[in-house]
mmCIF file of the N, C-alpha and C atoms, coordinates in Angstrom:
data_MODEL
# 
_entry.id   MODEL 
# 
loop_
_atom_site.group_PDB 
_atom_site.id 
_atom_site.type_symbol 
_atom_site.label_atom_id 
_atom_site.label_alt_id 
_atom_site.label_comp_id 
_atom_site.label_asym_id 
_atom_site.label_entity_id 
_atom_site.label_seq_id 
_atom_site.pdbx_PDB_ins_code 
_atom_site.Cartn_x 
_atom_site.Cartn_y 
_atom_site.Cartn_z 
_atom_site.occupancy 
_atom_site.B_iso_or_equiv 
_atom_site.pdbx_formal_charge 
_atom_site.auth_seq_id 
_atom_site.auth_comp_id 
_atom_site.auth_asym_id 
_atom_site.auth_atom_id 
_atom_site.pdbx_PDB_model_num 
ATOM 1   N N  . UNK A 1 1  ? 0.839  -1.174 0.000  1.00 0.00 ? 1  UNK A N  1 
ATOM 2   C CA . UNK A 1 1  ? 0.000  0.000  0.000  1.00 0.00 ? 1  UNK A CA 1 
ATOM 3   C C  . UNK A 1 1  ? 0.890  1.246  0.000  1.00 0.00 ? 1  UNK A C  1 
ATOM 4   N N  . UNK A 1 2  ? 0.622  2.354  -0.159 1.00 0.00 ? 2  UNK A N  1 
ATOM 5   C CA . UNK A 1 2  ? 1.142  3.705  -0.348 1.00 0.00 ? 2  UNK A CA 1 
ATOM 6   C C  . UNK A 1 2  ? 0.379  4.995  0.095  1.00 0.00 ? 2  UNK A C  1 
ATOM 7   N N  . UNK A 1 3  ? 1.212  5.495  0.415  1.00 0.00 ? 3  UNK A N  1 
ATOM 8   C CA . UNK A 1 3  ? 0.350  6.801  0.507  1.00 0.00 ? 3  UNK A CA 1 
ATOM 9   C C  . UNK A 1 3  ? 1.117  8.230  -0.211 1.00 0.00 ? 3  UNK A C  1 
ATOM 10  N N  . UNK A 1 4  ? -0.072 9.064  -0.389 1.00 0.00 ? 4  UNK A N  1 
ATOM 11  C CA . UNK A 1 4  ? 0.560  9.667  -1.986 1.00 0.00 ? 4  UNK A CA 1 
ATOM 12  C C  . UNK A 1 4  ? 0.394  11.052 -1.409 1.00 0.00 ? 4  UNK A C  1 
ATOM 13  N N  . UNK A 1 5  ? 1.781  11.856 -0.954 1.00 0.00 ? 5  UNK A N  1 
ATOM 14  C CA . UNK A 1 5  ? 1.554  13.540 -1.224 1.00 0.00 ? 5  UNK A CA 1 
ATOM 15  C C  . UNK A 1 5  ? 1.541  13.766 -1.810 1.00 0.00 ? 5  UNK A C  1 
ATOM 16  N N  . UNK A 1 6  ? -0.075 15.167 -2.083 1.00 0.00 ? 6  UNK A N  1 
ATOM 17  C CA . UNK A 1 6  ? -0.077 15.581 -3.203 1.00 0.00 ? 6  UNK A CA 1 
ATOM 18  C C  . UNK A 1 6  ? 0.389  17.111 -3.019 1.00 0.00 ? 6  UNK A C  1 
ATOM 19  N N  . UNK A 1 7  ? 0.249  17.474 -1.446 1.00 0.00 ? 7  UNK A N  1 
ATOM 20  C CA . UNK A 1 7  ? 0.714  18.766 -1.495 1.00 0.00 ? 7  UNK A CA 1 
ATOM 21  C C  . UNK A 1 7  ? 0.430  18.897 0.412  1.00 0.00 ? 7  UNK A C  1 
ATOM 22  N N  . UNK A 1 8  ? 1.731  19.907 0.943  1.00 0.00 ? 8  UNK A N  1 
ATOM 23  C CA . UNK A 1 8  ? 1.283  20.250 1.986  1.00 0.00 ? 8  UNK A CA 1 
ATOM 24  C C  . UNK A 1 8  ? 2.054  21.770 1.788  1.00 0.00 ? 8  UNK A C  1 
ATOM 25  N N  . UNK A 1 9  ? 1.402  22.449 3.252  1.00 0.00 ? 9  UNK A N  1 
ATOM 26  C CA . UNK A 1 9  ? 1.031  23.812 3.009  1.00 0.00 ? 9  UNK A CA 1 
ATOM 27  C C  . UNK A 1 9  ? 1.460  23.639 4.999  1.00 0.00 ? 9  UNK A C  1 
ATOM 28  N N  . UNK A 1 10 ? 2.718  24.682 4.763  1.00 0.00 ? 10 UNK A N  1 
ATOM 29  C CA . UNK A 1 10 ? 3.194  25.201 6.234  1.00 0.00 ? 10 UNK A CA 1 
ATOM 30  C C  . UNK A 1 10 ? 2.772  26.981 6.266  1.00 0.00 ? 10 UNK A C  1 
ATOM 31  N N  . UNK A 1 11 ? 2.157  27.308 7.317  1.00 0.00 ? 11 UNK A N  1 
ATOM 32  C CA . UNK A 1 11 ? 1.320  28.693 7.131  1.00 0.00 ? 11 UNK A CA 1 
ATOM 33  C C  . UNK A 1 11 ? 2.943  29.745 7.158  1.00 0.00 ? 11 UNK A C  1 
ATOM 34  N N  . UNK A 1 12 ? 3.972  29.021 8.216  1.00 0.00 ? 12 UNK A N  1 
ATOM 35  C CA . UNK A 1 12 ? 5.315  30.004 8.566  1.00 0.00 ? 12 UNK A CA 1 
ATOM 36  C C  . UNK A 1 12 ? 6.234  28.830 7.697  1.00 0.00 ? 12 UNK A C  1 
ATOM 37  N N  . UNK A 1 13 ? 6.862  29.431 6.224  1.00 0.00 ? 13 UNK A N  1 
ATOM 38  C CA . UNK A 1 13 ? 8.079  28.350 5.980  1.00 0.00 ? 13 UNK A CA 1 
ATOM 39  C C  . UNK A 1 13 ? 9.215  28.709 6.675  1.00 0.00 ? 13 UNK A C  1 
ATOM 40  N N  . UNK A 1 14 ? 10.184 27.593 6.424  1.00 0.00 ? 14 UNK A N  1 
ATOM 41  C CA . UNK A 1 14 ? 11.424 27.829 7.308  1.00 0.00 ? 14 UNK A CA 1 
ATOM 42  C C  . UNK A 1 14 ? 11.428 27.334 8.602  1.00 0.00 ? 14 UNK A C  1 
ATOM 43  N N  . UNK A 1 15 ? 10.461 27.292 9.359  1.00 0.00 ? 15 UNK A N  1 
ATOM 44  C CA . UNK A 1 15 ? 10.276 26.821 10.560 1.00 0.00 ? 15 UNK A CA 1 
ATOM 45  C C  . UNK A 1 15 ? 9.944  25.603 11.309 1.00 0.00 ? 15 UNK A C  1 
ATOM 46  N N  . UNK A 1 16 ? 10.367 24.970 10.298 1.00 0.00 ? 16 UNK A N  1 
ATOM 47  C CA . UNK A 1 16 ? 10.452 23.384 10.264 1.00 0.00 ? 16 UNK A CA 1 
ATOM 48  C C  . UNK A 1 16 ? 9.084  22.308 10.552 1.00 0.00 ? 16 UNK A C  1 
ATOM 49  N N  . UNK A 1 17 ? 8.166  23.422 10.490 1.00 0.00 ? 17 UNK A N  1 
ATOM 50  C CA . UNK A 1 17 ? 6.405  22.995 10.513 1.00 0.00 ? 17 UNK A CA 1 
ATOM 51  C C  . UNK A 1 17 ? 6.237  22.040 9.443  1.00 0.00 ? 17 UNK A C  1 
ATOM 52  N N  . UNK A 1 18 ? 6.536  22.288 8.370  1.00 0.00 ? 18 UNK A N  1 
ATOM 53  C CA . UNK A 1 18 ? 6.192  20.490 7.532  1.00 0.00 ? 18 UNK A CA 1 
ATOM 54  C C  . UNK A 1 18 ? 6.977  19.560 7.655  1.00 0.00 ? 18 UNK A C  1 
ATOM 55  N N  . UNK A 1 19 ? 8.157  19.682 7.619  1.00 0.00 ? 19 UNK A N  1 
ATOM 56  C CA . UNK A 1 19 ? 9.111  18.327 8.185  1.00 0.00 ? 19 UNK A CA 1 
ATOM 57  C C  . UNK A 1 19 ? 8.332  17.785 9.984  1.00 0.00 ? 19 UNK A C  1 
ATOM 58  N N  . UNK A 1 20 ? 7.954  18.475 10.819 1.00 0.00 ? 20 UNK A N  1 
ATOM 59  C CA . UNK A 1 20 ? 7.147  18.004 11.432 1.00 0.00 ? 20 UNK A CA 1 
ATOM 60  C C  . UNK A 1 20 ? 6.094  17.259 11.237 1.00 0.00 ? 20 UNK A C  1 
ATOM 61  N N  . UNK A 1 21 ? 4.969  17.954 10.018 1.00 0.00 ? 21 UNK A N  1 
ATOM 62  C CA . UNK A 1 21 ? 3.526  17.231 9.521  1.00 0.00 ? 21 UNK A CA 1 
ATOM 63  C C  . UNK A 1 21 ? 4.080  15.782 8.882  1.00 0.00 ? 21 UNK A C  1 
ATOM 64  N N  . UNK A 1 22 ? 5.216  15.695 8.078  1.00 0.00 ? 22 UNK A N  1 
ATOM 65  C CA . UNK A 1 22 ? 5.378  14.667 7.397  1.00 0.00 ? 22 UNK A CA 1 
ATOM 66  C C  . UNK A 1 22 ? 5.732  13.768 8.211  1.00 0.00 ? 22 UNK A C  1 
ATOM 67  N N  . UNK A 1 23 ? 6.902  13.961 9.419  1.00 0.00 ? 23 UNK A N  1 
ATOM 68  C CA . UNK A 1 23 ? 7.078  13.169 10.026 1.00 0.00 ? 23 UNK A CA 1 
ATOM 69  C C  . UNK A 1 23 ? 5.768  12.470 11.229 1.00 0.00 ? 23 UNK A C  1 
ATOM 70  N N  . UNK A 1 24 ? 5.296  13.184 11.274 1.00 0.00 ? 24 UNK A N  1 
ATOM 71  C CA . UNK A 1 24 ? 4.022  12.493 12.092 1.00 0.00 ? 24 UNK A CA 1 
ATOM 72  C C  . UNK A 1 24 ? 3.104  11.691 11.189 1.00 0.00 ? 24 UNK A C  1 
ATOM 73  N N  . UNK A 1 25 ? 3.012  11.585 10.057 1.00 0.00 ? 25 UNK A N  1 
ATOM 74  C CA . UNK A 1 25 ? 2.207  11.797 8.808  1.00 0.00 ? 25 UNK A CA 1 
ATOM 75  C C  . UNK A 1 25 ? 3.142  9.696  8.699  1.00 0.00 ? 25 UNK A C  1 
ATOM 76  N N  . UNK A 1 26 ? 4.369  10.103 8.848  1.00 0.00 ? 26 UNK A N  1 
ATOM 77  C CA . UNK A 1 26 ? 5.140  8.638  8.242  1.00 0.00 ? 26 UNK A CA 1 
ATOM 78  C C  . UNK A 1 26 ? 5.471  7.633  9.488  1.00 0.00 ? 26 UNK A C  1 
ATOM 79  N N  . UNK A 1 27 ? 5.331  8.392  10.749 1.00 0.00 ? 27 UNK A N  1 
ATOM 80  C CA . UNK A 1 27 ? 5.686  7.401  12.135 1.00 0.00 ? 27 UNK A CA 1 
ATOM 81  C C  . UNK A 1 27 ? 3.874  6.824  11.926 1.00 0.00 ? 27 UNK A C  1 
ATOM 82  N N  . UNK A 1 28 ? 3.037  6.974  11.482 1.00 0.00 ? 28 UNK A N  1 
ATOM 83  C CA . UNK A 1 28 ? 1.443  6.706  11.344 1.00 0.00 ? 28 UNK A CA 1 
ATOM 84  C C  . UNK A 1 28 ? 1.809  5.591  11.134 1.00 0.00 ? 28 UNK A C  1 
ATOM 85  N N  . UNK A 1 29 ? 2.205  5.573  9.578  1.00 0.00 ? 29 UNK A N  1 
ATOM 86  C CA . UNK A 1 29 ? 2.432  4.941  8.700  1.00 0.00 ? 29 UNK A CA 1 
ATOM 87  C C  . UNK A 1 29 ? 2.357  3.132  8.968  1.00 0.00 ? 29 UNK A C  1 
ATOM 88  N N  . UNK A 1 30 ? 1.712  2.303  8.951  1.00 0.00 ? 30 UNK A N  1 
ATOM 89  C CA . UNK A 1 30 ? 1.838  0.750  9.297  1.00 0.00 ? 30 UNK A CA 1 
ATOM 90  C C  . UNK A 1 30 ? 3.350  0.408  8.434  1.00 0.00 ? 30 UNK A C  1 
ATOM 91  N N  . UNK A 1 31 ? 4.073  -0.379 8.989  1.00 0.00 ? 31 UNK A N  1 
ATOM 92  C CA . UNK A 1 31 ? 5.316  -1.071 8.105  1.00 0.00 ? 31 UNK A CA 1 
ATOM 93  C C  . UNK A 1 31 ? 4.974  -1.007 6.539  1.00 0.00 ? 31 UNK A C  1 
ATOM 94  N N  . UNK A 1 32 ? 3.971  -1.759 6.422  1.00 0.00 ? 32 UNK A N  1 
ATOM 95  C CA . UNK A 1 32 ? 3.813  -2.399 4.726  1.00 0.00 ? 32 UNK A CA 1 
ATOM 96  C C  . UNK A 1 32 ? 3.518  -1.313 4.177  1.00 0.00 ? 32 UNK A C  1 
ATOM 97  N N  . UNK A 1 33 ? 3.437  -0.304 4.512  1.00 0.00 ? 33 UNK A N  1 
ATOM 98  C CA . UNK A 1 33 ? 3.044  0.887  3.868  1.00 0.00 ? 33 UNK A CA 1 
ATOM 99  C C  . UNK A 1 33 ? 3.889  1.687  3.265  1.00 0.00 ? 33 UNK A C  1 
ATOM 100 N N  . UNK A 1 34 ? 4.328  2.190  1.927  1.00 0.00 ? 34 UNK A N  1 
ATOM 101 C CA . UNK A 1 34 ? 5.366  3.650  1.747  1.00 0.00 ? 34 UNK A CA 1 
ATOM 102 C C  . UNK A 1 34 ? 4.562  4.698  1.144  1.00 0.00 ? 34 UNK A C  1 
ATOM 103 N N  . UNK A 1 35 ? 5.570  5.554  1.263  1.00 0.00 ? 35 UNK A N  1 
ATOM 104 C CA . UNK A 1 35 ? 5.008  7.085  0.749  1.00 0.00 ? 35 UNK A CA 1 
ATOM 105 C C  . UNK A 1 35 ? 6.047  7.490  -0.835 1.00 0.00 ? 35 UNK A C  1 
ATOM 106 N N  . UNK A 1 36 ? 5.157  8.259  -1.500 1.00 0.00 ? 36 UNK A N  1 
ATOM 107 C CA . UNK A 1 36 ? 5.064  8.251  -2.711 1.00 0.00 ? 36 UNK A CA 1 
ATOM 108 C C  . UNK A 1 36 ? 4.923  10.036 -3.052 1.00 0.00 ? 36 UNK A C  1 
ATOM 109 N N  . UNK A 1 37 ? 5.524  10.673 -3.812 1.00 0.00 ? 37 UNK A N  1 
ATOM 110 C CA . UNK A 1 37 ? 5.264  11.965 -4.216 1.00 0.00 ? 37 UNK A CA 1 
ATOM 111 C C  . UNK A 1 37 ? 5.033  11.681 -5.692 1.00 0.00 ? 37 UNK A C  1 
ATOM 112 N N  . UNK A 1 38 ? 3.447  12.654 -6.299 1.00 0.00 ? 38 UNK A N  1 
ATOM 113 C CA . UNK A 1 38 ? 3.286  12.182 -7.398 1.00 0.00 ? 38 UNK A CA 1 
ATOM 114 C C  . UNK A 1 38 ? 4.209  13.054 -8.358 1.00 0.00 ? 38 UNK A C  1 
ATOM 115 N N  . UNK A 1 39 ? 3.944  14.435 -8.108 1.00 0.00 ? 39 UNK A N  1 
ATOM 116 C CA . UNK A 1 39 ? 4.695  15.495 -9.100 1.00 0.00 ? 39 UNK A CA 1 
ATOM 117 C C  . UNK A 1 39 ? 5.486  16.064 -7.677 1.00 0.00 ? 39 UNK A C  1 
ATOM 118 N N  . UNK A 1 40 ? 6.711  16.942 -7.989 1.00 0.00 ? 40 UNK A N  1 
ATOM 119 C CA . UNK A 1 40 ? 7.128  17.603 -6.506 1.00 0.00 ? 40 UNK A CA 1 
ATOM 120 C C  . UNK A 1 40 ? 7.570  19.184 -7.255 1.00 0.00 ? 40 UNK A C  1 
ATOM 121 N N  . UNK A 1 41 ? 7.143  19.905 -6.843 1.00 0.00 ? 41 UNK A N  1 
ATOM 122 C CA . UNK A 1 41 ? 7.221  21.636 -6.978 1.00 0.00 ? 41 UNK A CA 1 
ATOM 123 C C  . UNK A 1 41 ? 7.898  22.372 -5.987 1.00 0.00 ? 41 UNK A C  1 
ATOM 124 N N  . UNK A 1 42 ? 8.539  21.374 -5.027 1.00 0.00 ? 42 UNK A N  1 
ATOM 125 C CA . UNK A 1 42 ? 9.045  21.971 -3.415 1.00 0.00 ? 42 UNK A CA 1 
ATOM 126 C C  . UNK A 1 42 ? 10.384 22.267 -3.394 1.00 0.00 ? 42 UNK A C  1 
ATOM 127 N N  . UNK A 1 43 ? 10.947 22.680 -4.205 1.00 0.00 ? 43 UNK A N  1 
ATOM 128 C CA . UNK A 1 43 ? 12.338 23.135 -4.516 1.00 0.00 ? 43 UNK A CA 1 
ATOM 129 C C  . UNK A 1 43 ? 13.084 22.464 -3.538 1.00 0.00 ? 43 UNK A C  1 
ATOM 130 N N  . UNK A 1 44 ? 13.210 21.293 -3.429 1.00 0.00 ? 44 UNK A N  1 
ATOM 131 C CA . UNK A 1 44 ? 13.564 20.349 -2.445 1.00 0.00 ? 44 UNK A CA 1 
ATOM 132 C C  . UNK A 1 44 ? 13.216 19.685 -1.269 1.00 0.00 ? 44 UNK A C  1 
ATOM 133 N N  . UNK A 1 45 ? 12.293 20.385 -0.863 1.00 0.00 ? 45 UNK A N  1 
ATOM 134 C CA . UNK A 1 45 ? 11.311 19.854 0.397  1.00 0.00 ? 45 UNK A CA 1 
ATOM 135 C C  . UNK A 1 45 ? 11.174 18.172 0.152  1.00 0.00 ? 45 UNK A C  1 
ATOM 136 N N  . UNK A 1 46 ? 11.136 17.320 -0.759 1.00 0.00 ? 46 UNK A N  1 
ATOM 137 C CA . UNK A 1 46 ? 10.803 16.252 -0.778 1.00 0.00 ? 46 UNK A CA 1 
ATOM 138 C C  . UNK A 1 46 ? 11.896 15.568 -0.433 1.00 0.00 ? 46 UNK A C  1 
ATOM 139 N N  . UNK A 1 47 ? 12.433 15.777 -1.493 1.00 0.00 ? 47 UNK A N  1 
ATOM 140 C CA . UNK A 1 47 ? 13.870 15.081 -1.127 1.00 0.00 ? 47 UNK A CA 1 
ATOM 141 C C  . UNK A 1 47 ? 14.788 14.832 0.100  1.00 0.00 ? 47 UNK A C  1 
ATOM 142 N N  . UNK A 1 48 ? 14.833 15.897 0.915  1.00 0.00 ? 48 UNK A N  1 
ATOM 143 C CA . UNK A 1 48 ? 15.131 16.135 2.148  1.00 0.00 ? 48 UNK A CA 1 
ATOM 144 C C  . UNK A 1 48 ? 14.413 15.184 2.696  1.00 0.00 ? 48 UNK A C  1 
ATOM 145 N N  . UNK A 1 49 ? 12.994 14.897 2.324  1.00 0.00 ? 49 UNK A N  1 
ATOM 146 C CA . UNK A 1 49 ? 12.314 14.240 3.524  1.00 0.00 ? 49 UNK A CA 1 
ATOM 147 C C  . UNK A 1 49 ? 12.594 12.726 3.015  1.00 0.00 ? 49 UNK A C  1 
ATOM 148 N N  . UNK A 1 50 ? 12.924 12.471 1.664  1.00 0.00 ? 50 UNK A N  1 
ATOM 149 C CA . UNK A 1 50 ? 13.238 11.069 1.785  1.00 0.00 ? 50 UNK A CA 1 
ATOM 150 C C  . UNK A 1 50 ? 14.742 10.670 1.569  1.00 0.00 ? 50 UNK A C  1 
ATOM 151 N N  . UNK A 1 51 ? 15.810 11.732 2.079  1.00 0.00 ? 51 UNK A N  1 
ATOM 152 C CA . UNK A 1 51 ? 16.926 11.127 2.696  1.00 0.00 ? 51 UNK A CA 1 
ATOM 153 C C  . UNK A 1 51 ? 16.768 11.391 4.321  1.00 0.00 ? 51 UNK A C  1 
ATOM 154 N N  . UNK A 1 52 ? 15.402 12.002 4.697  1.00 0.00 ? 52 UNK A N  1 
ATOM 155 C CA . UNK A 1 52 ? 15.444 11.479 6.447  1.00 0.00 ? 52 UNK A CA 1 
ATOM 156 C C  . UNK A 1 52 ? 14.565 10.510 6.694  1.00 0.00 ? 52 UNK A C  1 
ATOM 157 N N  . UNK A 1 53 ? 14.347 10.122 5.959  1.00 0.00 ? 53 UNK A N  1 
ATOM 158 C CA . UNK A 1 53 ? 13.042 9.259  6.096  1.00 0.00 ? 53 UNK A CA 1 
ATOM 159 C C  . UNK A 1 53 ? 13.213 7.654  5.173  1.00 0.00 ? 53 UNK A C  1 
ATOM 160 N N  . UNK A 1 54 ? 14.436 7.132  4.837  1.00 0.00 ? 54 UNK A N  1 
ATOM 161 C CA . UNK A 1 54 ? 14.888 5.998  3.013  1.00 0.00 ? 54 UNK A CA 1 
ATOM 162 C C  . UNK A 1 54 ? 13.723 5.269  3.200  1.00 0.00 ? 54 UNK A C  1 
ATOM 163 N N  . UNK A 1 55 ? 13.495 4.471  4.784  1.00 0.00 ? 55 UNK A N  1 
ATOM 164 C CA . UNK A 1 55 ? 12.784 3.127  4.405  1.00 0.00 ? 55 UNK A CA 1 
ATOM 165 C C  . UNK A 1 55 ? 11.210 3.287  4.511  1.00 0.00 ? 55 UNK A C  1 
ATOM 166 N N  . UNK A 1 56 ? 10.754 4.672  4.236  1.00 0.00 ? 56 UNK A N  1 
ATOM 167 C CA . UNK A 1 56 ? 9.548  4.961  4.581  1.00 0.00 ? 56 UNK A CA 1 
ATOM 168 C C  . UNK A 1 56 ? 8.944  5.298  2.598  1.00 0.00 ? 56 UNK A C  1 
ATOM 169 N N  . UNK A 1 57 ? 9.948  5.445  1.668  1.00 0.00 ? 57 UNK A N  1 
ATOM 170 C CA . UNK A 1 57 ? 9.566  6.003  0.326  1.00 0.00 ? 57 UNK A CA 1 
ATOM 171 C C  . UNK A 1 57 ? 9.644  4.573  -0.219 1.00 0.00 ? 57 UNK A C  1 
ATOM 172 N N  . UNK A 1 58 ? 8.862  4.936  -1.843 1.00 0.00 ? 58 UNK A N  1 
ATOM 173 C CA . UNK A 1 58 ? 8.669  3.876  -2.521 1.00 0.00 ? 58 UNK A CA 1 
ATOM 174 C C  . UNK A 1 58 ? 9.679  4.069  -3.348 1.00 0.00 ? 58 UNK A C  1 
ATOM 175 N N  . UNK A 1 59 ? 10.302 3.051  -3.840 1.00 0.00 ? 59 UNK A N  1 
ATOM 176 C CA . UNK A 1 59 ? 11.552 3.932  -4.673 1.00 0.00 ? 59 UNK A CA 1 
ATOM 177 C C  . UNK A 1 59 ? 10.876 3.931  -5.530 1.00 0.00 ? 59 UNK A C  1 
ATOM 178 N N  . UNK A 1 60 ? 11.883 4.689  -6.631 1.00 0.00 ? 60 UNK A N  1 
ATOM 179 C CA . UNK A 1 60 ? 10.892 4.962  -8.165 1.00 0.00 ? 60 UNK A CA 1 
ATOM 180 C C  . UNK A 1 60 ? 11.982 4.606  -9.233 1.00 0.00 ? 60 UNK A C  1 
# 
């Protein structure tokens, strides 16, 4: 199974408020489960989160 960001939205950037949402978002997460970005527009925001995060992404 997977789960798919399609977009998140921190009201203050910089302040490490979505690396928070995601990480609560992926400790959820059941084992058999990974996470998946369909398109990414986050001038790196993703990436970051799946070199803190390897065994939680689906590879592609």
């Amino acid at each position: 199974m997977t789960l798919d960001f399609y977009e998140i939205n921190a009201a203050r950037k910089g302040k490490g408020y979505g690396r928070k949402m995601v990480k609560a978002i992926l400790d959820a997460l059941p084992t058999d489960w990974k996470a998946t970005v369909s398109m990414d527009w986050s001038d790196g925001f993703w990436e970051k989160m799946r070199r803190s995060y390897p065994k939680k992404w689906e590879r592609e």
